[in-house]
C-alpha positions as CSV (number, residue, x, y, z in Angstrom):
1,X,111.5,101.1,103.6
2,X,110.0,102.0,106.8
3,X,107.1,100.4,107.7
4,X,105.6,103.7,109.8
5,X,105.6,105.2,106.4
6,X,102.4,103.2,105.2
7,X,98.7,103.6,106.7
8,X,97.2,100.9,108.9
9,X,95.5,99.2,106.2
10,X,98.6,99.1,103.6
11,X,100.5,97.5,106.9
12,X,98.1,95.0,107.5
13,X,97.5,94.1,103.9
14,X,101.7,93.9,103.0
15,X,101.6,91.5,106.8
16,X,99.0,89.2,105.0
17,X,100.9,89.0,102.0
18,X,104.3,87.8,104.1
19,X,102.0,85.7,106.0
20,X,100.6,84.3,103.1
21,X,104.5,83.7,101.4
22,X,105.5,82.0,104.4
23,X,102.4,79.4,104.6
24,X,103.2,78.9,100.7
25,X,106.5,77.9,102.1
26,X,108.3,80.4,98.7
27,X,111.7,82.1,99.2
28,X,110.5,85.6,98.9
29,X,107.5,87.9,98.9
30,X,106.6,89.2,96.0
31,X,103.6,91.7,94.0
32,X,102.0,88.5,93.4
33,X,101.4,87.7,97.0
34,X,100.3,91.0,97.5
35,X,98.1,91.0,94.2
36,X,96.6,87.7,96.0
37,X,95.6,89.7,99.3
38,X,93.7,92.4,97.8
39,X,92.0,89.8,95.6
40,X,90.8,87.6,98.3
41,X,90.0,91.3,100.0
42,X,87.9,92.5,96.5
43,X,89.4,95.8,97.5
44,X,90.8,97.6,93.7
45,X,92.2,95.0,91.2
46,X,88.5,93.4,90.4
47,X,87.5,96.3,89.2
48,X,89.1,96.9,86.0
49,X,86.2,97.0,83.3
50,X,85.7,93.4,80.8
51,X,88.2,91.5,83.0
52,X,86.1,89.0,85.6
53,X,87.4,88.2,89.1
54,X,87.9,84.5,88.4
55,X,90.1,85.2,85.7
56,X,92.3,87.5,87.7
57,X,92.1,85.3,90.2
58,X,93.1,82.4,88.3
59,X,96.4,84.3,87.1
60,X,97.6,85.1,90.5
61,X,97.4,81.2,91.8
62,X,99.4,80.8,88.5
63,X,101.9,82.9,89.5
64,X,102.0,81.6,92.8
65,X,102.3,78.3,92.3
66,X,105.3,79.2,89.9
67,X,107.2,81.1,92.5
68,X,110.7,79.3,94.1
69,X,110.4,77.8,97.2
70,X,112.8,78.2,100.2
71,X,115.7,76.8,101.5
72,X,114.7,73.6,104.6
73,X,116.7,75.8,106.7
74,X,115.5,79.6,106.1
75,X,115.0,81.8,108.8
76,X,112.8,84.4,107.4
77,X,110.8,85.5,104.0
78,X,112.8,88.8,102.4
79,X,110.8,90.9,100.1
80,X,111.4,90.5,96.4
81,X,113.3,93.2,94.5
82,X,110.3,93.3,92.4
83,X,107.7,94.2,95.6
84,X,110.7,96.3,96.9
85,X,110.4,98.6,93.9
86,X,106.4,98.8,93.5
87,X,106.5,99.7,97.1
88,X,108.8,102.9,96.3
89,X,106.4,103.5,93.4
90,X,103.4,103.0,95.9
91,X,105.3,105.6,98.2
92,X,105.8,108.1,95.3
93,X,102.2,107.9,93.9
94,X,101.0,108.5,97.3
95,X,103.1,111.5,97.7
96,X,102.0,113.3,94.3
97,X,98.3,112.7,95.8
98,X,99.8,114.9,98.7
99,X,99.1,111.8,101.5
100,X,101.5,111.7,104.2
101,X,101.3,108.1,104.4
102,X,101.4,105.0,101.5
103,X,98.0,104.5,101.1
104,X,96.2,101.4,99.6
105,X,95.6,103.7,96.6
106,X,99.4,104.2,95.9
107,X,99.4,100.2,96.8
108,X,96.8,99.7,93.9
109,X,97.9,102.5,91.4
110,X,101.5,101.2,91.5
111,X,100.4,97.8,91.1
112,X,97.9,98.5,88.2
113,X,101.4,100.4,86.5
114,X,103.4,97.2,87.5
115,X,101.2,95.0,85.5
């Protein structure tokens, strides 16, 4: 996917999330870095009504701390298959709202679908 295909801010929130991947040392980035990002951001995930932050929260460092680590001797961080397809989601949810860039809405829509 081409990266001149998302906003600003859904570029600078999917660099955070690699960033984050590689200073958690795992073999790919995945939703759950991503998730992790706009949590730490409050921007859309810690607003779903009777669910509190911390519990959310909580569930992502699960995740994370789950997640494979990478080879001593790997050169970069590829996106998961997973991330990979909620990205195309992301692209096609911002394209039925008519935006001619993936917005953080099509970001947190095709999350909130993923999980």
């Amino acid at each position: 996917m081409i990266i001149e295909k998302f906003s600003q801010s859904s570029q600078s929130l999917i660099e955070k999330a690699c960033r984050l991947a590689v200073k958690k040392n795992h073999a790919y980035v995945t939703h759950w870095h991503l998730m992790s990002v706009l949590q730490a951001e409050q921007r859309g995930i810690t607003s779903i009504p009777g669910i509190r932050s911390e519990t959310i929260t909580l569930k992502i460092d699960l995740r994370l701390a789950e997640l494979p680590k990478a080879l001593r001797d790997a050169q970069q961080t590829p996106i998961s298959r997973d991330l990979e397809s909620l990205l195309i989601r992301s692209d096609d949810v911002s394209q039925e709202a008519r935006h001619h860039k993936i917005t953080l809405k099509g970001l947190q829509v095709a999350l909130l679908e993923r999980e």
